[in-house]
N, C-alpha and C positions, 0 to 999 in steps of 0.2 A: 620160305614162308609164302601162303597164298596171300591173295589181295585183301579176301574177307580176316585172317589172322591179323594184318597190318592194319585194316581198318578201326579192330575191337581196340577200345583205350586198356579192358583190363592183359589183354595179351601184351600191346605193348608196355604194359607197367612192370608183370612178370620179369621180359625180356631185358628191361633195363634193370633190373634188380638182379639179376642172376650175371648182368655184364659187369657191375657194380663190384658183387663180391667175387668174381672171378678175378677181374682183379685186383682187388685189395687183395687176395689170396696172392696169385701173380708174384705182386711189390712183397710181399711179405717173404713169399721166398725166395725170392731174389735176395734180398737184405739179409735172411738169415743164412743164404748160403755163402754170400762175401762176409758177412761174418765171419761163419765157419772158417773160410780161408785166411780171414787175416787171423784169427787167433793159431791157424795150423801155424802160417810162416814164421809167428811169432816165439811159436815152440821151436820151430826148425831156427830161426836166428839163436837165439839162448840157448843153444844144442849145438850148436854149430862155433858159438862165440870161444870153445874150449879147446876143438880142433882142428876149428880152419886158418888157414895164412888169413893176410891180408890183403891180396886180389880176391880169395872167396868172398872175405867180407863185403869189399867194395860192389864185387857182382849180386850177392845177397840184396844188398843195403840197395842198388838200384831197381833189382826187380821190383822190392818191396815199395821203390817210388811209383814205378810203372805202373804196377797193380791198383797204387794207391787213388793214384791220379783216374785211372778206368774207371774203379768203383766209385769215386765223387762225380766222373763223369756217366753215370748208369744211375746214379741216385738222381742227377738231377735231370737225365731223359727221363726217368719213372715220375720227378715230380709235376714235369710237363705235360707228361701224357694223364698222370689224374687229372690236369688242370682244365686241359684238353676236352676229357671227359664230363669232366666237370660244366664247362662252356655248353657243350653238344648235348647234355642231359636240362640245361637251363632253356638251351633255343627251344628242344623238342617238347620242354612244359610250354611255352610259351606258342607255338602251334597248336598244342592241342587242345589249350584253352579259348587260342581264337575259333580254332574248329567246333569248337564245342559251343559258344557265342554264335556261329554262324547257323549252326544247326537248331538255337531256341530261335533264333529271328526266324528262321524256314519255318519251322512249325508253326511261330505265331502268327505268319503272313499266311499258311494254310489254312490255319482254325478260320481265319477272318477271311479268307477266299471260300471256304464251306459255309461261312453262315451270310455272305453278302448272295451268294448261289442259292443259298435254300431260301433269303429274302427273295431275290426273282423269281424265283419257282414258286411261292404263295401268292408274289404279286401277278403272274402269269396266270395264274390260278382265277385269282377273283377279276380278273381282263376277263375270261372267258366266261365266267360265269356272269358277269356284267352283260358281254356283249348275247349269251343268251338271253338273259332276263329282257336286252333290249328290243333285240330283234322278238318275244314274245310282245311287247310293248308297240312294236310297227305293225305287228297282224291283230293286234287288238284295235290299234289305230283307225287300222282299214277294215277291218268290219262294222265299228263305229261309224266311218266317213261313208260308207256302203250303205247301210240302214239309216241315217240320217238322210241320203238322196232318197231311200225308197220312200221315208217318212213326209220329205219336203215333194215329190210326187204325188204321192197319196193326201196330200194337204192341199194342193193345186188341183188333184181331182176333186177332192170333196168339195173345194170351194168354189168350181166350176158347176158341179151339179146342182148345189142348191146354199141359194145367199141367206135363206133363213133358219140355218143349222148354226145358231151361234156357237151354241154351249160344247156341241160337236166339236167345233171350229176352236172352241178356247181351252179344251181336253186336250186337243190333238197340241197346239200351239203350248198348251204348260209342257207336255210330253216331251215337245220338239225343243223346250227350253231347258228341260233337263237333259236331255240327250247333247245338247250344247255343251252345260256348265259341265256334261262328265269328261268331254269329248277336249275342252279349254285345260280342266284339268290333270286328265291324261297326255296333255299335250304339254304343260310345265315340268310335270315328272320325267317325262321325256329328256326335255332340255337337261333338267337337273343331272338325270343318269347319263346323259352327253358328257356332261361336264365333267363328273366323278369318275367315266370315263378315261376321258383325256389327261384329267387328272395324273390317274394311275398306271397309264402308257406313258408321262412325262419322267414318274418316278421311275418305272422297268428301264427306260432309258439311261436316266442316274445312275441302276445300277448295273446296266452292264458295261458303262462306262469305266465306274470302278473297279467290275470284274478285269475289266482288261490292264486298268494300272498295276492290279493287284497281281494282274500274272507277268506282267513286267518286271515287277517288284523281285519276285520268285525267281526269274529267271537270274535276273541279277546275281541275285545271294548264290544260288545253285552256281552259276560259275564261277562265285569268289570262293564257293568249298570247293569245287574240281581245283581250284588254281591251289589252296591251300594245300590240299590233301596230295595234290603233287609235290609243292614243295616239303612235303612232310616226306615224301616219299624218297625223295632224295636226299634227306636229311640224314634220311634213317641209313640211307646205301653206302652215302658217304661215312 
């Protein structure tokens, strides 16, 4: 038998079922063949009882112990050896059920290692996508912090040149206060996206934390099936 035939549950169900009635077949003719024999001798003794002496008889009458004594000892090797079989066909359900237990635990520690993986890989995902939206957020920053010097310049020249441009002076100064309040609020957004950030590099962490328990986990069960699926192996050989 190859590995893969030994490994299939339905091959080895086959293989026990056809060892089964091989021999119950076996025991059956064994039993019917000392039959056969003792009903022969039986004919030969009562065939014989007319005219043989009496040392025939006696050697007769012993065979027929000898014989007797085999056949009760053969009936109860056969009942041994069903019994036998019997044991080694219970242990081998009893493997292949833990086998079969270890391999839903595999799978369900897989399924749950595929979707804690595909959870990092979304949370990876919106990391990057955060960390561009942010770094758009620092060149925005700095064009703002840019323009607001050129604006506080040009404010310090206008008000160098001439102290009776108020209205100028108070256009430019609302201008330069809203260029502030966008520059304040671009600058909390910021922080926020820092945070939600950090946030979600704290969770990626969590979970590759898991991933790793999770393949521990795996590896475990994998070699309590190699250890199983050996001793099944030599269950089967024995």
């Amino acid at each position: 038998l190859s590995v893969t035939s030994v490994e299939d549950p339905v091959i080895m169900s086959k293989i026990r079922q056809n060892l089964r009635q091989k021999h119950a077949r076996h025991i059956a003719d064994l039993r019917a063949y000392y039959d056969s024999e003792i009903q022969s001798l039986k004919r030969q003794l009562e065939a014989s009882h007319k005219t043989a002496s009496s040392e025939d008889l006696k050697k007769i009458n012993q065979d027929l112990v000898d014989r007797d004594f085999c056949n009760l000892y053969l009936l109860n090797r056969c009942d041994q050896l069903d019994a036998a079989l019997n044991e080694a066909s219970a242990r081998i359900k009893a493997l292949e059920n833990k086998n079969n237990m270890l391999e839903k635990q595999v799978a369900d520690w897989r399924e749950r290692f595929y979707a804690v993986s595909n959870t990092s890989k979304v949370l990876q995902e919106r990391i990057e996508e955060m960390r561009t939206n942010n770094k758009e957020k620092d060149n925005t920053i700095s064009r703002l912090k840019s323009r607001l010097k050129d604006l506080e310049e040009a404010f310090e020249k206008a008000y160098k040149l001439s102290d009776n441009k108020n209205a100028r002076l108070k256009e430019e100064n609302k201008m330069f206060q809203n260029l502030l309040g966008e520059y304040e609020s671009l600058g909390k957004e910021h922080e926020r996206v820092k945070d939600t950030l950090n946030a979600t590099e704290n969770k990626l962490l969590d979970a590759n934390t898991q991933i790793s328990d999770l393949r521990r986990t795996i590896s475990k069960l994998e070699a309590q099936l190699k250890q199983v699926e050996h001793e099944n192996m030599l269950k089967l050989r024995h």
